[in-house]
C-alpha positions as CSV (number, residue, x, y, z in Angstrom):
1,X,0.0,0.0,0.0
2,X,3.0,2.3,0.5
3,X,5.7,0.1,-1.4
4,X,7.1,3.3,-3.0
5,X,8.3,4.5,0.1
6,X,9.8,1.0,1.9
7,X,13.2,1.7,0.0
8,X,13.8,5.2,2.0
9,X,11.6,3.7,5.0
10,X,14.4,0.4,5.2
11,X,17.2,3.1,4.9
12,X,15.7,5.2,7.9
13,X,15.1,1.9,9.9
14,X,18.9,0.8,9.3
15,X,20.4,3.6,11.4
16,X,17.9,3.0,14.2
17,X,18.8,0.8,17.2
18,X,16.8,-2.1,18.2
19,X,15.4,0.4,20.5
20,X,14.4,3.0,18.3
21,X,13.1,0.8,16.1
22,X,11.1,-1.2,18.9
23,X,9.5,1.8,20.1
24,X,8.5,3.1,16.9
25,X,5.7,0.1,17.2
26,X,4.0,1.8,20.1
27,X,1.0,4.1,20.6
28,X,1.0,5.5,24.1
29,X,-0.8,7.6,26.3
30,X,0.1,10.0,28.7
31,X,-2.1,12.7,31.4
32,X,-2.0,16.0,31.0
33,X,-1.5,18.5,28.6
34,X,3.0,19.0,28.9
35,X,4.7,17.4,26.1
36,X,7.4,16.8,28.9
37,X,5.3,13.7,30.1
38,X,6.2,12.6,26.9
39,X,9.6,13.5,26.7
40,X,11.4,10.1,27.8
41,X,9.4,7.5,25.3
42,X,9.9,10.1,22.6
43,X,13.5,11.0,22.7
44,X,15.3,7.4,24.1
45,X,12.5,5.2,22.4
46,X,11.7,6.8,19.4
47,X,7.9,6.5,19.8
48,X,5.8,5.8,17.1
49,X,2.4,7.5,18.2
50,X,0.5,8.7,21.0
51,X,-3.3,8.3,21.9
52,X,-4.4,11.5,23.1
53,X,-7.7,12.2,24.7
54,X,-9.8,15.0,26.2
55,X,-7.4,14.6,28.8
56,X,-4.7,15.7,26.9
57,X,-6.4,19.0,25.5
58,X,-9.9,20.8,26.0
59,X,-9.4,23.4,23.3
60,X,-8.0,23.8,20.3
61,X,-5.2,25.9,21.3
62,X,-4.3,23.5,24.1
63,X,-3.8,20.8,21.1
64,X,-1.9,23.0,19.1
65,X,0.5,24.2,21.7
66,X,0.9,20.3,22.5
67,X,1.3,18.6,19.3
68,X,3.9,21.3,18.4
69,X,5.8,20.8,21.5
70,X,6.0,17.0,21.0
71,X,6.8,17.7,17.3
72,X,9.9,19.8,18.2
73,X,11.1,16.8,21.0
74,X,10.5,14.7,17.7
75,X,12.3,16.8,15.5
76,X,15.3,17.2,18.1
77,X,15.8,13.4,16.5
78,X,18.3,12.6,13.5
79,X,16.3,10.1,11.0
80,X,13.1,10.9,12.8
81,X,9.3,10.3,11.4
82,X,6.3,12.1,12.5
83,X,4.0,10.5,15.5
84,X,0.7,9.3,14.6
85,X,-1.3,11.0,16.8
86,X,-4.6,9.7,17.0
87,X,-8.1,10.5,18.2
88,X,-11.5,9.2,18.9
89,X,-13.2,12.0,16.7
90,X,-15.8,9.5,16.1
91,X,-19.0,11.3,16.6
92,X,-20.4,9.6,19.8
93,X,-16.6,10.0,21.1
94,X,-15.2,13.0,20.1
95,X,-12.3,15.4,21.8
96,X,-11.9,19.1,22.2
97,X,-15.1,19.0,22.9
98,X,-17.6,21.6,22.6
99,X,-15.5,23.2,20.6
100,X,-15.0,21.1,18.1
101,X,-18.1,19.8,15.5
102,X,-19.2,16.4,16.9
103,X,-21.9,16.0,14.4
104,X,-24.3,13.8,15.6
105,X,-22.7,10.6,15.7
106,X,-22.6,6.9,13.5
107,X,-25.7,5.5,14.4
108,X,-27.4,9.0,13.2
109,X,-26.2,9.2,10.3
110,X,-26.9,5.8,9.6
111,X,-30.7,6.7,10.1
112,X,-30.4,9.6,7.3
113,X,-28.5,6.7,4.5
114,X,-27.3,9.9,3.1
115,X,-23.9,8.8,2.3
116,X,-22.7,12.3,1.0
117,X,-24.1,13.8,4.7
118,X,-21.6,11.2,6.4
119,X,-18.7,11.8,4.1
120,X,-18.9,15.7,4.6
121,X,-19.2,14.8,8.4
122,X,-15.8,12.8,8.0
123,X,-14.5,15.5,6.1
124,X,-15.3,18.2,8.8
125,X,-13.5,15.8,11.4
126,X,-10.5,15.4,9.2
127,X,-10.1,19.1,9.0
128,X,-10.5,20.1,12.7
129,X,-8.3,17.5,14.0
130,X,-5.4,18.6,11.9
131,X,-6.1,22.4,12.7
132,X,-5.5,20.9,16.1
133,X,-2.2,19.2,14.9
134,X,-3.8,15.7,15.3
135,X,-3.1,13.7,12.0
136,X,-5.1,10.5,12.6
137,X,-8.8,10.1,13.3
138,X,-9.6,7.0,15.0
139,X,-12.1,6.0,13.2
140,X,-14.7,5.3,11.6
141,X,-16.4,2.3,13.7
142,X,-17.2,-0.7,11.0
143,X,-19.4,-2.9,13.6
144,X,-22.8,-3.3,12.8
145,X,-25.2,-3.8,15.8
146,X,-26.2,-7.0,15.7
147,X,-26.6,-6.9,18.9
148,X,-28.3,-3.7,19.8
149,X,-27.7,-4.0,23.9
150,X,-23.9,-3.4,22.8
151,X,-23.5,-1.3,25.7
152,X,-19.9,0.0,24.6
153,X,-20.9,0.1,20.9
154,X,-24.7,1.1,20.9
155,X,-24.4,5.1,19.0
156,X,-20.9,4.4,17.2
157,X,-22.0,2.1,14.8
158,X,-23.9,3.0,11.6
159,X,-26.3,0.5,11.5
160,X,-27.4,-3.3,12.0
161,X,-27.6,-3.8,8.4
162,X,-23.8,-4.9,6.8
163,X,-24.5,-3.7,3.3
164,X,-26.1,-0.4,4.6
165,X,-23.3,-0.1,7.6
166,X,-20.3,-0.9,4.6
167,X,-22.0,2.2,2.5
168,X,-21.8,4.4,5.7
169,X,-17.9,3.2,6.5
170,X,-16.9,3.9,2.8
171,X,-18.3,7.4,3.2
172,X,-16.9,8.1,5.9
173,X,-13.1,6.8,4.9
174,X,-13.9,9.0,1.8
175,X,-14.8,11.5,3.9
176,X,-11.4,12.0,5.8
177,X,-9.7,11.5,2.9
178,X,-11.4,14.5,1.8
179,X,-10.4,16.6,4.9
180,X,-6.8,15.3,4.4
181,X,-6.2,13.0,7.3
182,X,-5.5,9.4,8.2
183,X,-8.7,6.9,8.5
184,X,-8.8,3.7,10.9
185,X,-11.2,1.5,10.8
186,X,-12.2,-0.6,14.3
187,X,-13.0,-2.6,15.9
188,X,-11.6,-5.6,13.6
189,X,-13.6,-8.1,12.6
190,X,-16.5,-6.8,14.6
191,X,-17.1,-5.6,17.9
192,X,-21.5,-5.3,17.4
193,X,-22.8,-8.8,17.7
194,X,-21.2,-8.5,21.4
195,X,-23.1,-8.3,24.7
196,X,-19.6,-7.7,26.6
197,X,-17.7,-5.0,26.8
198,X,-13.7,-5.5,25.9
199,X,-12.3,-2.6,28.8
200,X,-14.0,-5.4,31.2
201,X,-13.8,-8.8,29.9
202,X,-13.2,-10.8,26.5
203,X,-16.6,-11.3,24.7
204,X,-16.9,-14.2,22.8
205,X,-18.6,-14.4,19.2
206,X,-19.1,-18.0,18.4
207,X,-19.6,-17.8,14.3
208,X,-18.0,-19.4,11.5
209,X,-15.7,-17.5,9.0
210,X,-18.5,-18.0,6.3
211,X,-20.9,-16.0,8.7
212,X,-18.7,-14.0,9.5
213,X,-18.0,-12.5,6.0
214,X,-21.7,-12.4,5.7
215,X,-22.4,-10.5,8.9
216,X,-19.3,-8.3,9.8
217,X,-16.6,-8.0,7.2
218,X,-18.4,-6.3,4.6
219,X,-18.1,-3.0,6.5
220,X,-14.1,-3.7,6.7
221,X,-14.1,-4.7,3.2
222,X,-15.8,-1.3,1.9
223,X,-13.3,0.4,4.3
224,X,-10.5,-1.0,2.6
225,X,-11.6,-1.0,-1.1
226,X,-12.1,2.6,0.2
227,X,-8.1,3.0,1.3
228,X,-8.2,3.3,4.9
229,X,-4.9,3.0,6.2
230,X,-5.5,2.1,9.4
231,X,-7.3,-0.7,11.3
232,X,-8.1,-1.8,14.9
233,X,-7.9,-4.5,16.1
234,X,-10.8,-6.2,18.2
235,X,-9.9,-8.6,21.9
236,X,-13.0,-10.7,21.1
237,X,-12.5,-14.6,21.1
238,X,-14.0,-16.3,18.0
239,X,-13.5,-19.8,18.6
240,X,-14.0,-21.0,15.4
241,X,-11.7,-19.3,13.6
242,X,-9.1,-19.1,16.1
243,X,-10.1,-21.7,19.8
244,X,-7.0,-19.4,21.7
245,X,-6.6,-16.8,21.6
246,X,-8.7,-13.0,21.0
247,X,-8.9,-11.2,17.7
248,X,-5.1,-9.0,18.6
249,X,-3.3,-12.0,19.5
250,X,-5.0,-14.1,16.6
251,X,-2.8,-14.9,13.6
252,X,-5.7,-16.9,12.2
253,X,-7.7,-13.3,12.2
254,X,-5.5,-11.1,11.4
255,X,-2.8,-12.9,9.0
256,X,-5.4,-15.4,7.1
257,X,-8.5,-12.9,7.3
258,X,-7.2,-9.7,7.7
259,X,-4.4,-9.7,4.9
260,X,-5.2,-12.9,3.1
261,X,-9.2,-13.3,2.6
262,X,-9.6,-9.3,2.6
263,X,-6.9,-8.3,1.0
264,X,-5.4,-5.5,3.5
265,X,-2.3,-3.8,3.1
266,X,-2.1,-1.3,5.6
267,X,-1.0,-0.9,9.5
268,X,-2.5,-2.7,11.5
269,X,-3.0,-1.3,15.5
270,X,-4.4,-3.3,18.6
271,X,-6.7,-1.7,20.6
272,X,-5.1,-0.8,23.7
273,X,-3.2,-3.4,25.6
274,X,-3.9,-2.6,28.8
275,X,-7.7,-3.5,28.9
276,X,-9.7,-5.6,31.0
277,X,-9.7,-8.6,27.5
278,X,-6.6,-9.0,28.0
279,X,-4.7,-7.1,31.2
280,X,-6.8,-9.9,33.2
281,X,-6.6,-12.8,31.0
282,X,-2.5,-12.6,29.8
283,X,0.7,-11.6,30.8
284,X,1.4,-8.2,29.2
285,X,5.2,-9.6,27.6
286,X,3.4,-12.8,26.4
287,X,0.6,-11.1,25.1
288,X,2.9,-8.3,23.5
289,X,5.5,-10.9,21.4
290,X,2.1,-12.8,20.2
291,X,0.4,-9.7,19.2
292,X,3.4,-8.8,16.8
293,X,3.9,-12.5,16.0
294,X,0.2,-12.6,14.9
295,X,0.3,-9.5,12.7
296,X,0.3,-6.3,14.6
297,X,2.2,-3.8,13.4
298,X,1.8,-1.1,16.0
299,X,0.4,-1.7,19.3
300,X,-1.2,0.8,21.8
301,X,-1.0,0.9,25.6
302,X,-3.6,3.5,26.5
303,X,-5.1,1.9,29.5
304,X,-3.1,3.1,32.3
305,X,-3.8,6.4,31.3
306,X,-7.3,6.3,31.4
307,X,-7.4,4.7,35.4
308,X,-4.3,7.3,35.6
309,X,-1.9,4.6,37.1
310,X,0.5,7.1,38.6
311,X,3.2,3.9,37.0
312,X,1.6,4.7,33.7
313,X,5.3,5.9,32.2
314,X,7.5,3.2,33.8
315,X,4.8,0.5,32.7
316,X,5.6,2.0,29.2
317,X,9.2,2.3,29.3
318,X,9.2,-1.5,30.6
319,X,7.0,-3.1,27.9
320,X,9.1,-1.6,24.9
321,X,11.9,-2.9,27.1
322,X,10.8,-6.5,27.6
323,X,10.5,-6.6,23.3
324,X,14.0,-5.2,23.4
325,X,14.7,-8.3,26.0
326,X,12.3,-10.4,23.7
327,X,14.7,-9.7,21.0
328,X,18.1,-10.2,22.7
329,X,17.0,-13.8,24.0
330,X,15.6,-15.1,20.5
331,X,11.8,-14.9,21.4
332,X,11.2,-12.4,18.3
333,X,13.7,-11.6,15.7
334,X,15.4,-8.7,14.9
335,X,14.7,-9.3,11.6
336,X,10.8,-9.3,12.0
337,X,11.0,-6.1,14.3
338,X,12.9,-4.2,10.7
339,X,9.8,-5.9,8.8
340,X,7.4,-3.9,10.8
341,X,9.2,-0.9,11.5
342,X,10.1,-0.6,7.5
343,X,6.3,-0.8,7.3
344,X,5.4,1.9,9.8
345,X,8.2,4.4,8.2
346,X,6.9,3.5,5.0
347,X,3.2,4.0,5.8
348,X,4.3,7.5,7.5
349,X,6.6,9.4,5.2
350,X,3.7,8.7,2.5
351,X,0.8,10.3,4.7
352,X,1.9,11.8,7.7
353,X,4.8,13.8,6.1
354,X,3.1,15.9,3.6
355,X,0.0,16.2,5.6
356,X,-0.6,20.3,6.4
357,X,-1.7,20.7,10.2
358,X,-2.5,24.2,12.1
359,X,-5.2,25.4,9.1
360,X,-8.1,27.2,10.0
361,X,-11.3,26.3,9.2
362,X,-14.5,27.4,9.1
363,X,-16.7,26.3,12.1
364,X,-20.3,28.2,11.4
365,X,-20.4,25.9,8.2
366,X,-19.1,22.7,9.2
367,X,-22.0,23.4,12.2
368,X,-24.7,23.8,9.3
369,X,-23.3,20.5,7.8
370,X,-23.8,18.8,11.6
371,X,-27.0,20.5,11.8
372,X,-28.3,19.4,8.4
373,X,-27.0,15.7,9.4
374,X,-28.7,15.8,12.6
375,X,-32.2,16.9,11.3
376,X,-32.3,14.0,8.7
377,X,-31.7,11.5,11.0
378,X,-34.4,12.0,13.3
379,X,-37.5,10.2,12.4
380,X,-41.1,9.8,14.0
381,X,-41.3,6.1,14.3
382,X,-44.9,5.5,15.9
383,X,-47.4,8.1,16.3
384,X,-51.2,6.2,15.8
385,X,-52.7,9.3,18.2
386,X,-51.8,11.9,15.9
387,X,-49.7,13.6,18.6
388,X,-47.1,15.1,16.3
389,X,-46.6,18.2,15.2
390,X,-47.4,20.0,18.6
391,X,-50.4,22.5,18.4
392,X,-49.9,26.0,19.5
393,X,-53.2,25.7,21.7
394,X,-51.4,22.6,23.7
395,X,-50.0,22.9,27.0
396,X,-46.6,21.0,26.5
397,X,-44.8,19.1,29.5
398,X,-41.0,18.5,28.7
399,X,-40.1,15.7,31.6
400,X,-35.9,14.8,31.8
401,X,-36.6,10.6,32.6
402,X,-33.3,10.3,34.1
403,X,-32.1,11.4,37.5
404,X,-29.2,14.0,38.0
405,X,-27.0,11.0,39.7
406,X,-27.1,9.2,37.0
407,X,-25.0,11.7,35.0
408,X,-22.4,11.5,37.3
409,X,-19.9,9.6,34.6
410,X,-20.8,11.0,31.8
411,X,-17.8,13.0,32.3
412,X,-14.8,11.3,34.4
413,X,-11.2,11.5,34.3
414,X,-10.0,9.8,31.7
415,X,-10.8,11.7,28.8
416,X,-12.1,9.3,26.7
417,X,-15.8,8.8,26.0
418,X,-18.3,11.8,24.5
419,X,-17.0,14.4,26.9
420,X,-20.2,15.8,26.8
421,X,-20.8,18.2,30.0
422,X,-24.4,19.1,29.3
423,X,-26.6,16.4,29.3
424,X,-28.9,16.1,25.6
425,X,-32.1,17.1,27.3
426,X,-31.3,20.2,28.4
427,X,-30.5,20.9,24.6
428,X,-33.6,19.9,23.6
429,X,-35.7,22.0,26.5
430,X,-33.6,24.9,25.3
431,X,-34.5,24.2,21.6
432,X,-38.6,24.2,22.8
433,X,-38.4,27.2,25.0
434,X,-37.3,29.1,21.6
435,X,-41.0,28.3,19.9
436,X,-42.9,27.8,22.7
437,X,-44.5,30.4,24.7
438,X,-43.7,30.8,28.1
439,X,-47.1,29.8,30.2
440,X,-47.6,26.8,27.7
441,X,-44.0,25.3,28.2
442,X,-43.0,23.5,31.3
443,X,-39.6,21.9,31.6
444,X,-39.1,19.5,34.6
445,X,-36.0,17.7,35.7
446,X,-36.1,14.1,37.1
447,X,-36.9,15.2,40.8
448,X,-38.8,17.8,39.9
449,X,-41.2,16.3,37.7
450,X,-42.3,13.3,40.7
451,X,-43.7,16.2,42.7
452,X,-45.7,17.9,39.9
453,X,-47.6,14.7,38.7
454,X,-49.1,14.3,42.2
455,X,-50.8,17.3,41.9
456,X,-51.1,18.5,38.3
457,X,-54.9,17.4,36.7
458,X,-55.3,15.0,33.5
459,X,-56.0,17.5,30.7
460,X,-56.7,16.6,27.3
461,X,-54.9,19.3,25.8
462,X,-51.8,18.3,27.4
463,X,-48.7,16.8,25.8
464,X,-46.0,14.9,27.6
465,X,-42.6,14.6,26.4
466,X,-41.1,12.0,28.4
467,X,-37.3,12.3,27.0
468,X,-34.6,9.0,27.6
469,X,-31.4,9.2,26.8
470,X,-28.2,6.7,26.6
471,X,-24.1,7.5,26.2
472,X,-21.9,4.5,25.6
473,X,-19.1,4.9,27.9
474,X,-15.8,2.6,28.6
475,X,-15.6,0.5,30.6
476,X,-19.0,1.8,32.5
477,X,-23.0,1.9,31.7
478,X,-25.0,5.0,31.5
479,X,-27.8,3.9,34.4
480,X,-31.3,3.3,32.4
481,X,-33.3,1.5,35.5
482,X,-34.8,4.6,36.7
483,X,-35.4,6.5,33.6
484,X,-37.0,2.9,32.1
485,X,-39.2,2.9,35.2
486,X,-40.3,6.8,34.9
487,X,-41.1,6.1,31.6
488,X,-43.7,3.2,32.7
489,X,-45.3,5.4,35.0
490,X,-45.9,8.0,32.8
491,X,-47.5,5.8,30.2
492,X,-49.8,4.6,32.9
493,X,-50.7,7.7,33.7
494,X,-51.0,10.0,30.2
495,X,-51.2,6.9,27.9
496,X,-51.7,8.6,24.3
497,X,-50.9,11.7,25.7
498,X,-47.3,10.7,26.1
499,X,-44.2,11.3,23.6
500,X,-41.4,9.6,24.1
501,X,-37.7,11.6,23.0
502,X,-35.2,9.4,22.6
503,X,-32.1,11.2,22.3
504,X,-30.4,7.9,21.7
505,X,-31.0,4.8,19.5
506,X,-34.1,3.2,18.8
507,X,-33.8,-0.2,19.5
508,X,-36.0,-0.1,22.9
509,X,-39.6,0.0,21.3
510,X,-41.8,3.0,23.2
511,X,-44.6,1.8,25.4
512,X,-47.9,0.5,23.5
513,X,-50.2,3.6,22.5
514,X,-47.3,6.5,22.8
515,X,-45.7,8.4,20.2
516,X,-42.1,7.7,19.1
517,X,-39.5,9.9,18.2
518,X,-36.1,8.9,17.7
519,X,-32.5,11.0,17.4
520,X,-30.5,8.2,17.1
521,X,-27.9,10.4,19.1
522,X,-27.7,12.5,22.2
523,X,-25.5,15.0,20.5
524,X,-26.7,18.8,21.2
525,X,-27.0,18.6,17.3
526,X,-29.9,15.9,17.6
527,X,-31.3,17.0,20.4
528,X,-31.8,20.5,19.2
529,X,-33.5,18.6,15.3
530,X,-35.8,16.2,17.8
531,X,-37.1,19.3,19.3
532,X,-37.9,21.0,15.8
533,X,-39.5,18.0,14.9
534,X,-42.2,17.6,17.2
535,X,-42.4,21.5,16.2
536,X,-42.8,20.3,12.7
């Protein structure tokens, strides 16, 4: 895929030491936002990419001061390549967040099939990211929700069709092409027909390869036919392709599949090392020498970071040691380290190189391309009472389903996740309140809302919105019990009066006799298009 550069990619590699050229096969992760955390993998061990997170920068001129102070260390370097620096600009995930355009996530754009909407999306993610001096998006997600009680997948995937999901993945590949930056498709060969999440536990997908190519691999197919460069690895178990060991560690997946039966060319990363799958079910050395052995070409350690092990930069520095060691006793050999590294170089001097980073760009459109995405994805999907559009003679009851605890880790420490401070359905109170005249608009929050329906009078001329929402979150649920059981009592008590919101997918059918509306996302962008729609 980038032969034309593995002669000038093998000279590089040459004048490396076994160091150098070991750490220029990790991704790693660091707190903060001082390139100096950084400073010791980058200039001993010649890192080859860092995962950076909310964590790492809130604004864009945090990222840019960043990424150009880790360029310089880099640059200090003779022979030295750029660092892939990734992110999960993904939609549901983003970073930089509010400032950057989210849109309104996978599973939304999936609901508009407008392939050109999710391609401009991509586009717009591409050309933030490298304003912020990011040069890899780590996306798009290719798993199709077979499964739809994925918690950890749920919003990011387009779909739980393969053939409409592998029309959304090329878009989107397309898409960052389009805004100039690096692609990478995850989680490899499928992460959607899971009920597990992989920060906790290895899932287990018990298909056959045949199925599989049926059910999963189309999206990864399209995303390679489409020239992604990139893809992630998955640490799910599918015992009959590979009884042992997960997806990562799998040479059955990832040399026969991967390359072989698909026909991919790129790098492939693992997804981080240092999760549940495979922290509690391996030794990290063991696990690392079979993960190259297997096919991995670079491998991420990201983990640590996100629990913000106060170790997390020795733990580093020792597992690009122990291949060092791996090396020096004849577990892995030197020559199969130069293999992969040549690849890496290659792979980087023909698209990280050239790629322009610090443009400006121009964020009141790319916010009419999100809005514009998040208005046709949001759909009516049962409404037999006729409740929708609202009437101007209505009095309209907006009720938040879920309690204020159970926001409590939407936003956490670790950066990672869709760092979204505001929860969606104040967004979409603030989006009625606009339209709606004072005296016939009443918001209520979760507590607030128990007290008034002891008291307030049926009334035929009311409406109640009765608004759910869901965030997929590492490693952690979004709590539904509560808002699932607010829900039921409000259909008891307003039965056809009652509109349900969901600023989130639509896989949990709405109560019998209620209206449905769906935003497939609980992205401000969505939130504010659900609220126009019951406006008509």
């Amino acid at each position: 895929m980038f032969s034309a550069f593995q002669p000038q990619a093998a000279q590089i590699v040459r004048s490396w030491s076994l160091e150098e050229k070991v750490g220029q096969l990790f991704i790693l992760a660091f707190p903060g936002s001082d390139a100096a955390a950084a400073r010791p993998l980058i200039e001993r061990y010649n890192l080859g990419g860092c995962y950076l997170s909310q964590d790492n920068a809130t604004t864009f001129d945090e990222a840019r001061a960043l990424t150009q102070a880790m360029a310089e260390i880099v640059n200090q370097r003779a022979n030295s390549v750029p660092l892939l620096l990734g992110v999960d600009q993904e939609g549901a995930w983003s970073v930089l967040t509010p400032e950057s355009t989210t849109g309104p996530g996978n599973l939304a754009l999936g609901s508009a099939n407008q392939p050109e909407l999710t391609a401009a999306i991509y586009q717009v993610f591409g050309q933030e990211m490298r304003s912020a001096g990011f040069n890899c998006v780590l996306g798009p997600c290719a798993d199709v929700n077979l499964q739809p009680n994925s918690p950890i997948i749920d919003t990011r995937a387009f779909g739980e069709t393969p053939s409409q999901v592998a029309a959304q993945v090329a878009a989107a590949v397309n898409g960052a092409h389009q805004g100039g930056i690096v692609a990478c498709a995850k989680h490899f060969p499928g992460h959607g027909d899971t009920t597990g999440d992989t920060h906790r536990e290895i899932p287990q997908v018990d298909k056959s390869l045949a199925t599989l190519l049926v059910e999963d691999l189309a999206p990864f197919q399209a995303a390679i036919d489409a020239g992604v460069e990139l893809i992630m690895t998955s640490h799910i178990c599918y015992p009959q392709i590979d009884p042992q060991y997960p997806a990562t560690l799998s040479k059955a997946i990832l040399q026969d599949v991967l390359r072989g039966e698909l026909g991919f060319k790129g790098i492939v990363i693992s997804d981080s090392m240092n999760m549940g799958a495979i922290r509690r079910n391996f030794a990290p050395v063991d696990a690392a020498i079979t993960a190259f052995h297997a096919g991995i070409d670079m491998m991420m350690l990201s983990e640590e970071h996100y629990d913000h092990n106060p170790n997390y930069l020795d733990n580093q520095i020792a597992m690009i040691e122990a291949i060092v060691a791996a090396v020096n006793d004849g577990r892995m050999a030197e020559a199969e380290i130069n293999a992969i590294a040549e690849r890496v170089v290659a792979f980087k001097l023909a698209r990280l190189v050239p790629m322009p980073l610090y443009q400006d760009f121009d964020l009141a459109a790319h916010r009419e391309i999100e809005a514009a995405a998040a208005s046709a994805a949001v759909k009516i999907l049962r409404d037999e009472a006729g409740n929708l559009p609202l009437q101007d003679d209505q009095q309209i009851i907006v009720i938040q389903t879920t309690p204020m605890d159970d926001y409590a880790n939407l936003i956490n420490p670790r950066g990672i996740g869709p760092n979204q401070e505001i929860p969606a359905f104040e967004y979409f109170a603030a989006e009625l309140a606009l339209h709606v005249p004072e005296g016939q608009l009443h918001c209520l929050d979760y507590e607030a809302a128990q007290e008034f329906f002891k008291e307030v009078p049926l009334n035929s001329r009311q409406r109640i919105l009765a608004v759910t929402e869901n965030y997929p979150l590492p490693g952690e649920d979004f709590a539904q019990a509560a808002s699932k059981a607010f829900v039921a009592q409000l259909t008891a008590k307003f039965g056809e009066q009652l509109i349900l919101v969901a600023l989130r997918n639509g896989y949990d059918a709405a109560p019998e006799g209620t209206s449905h509306v769906c935003a497939y996302s609980s992205r401000e962008c969505s939130a504010r298009a659900a609220a126009q729609l019951c406006l008509g």
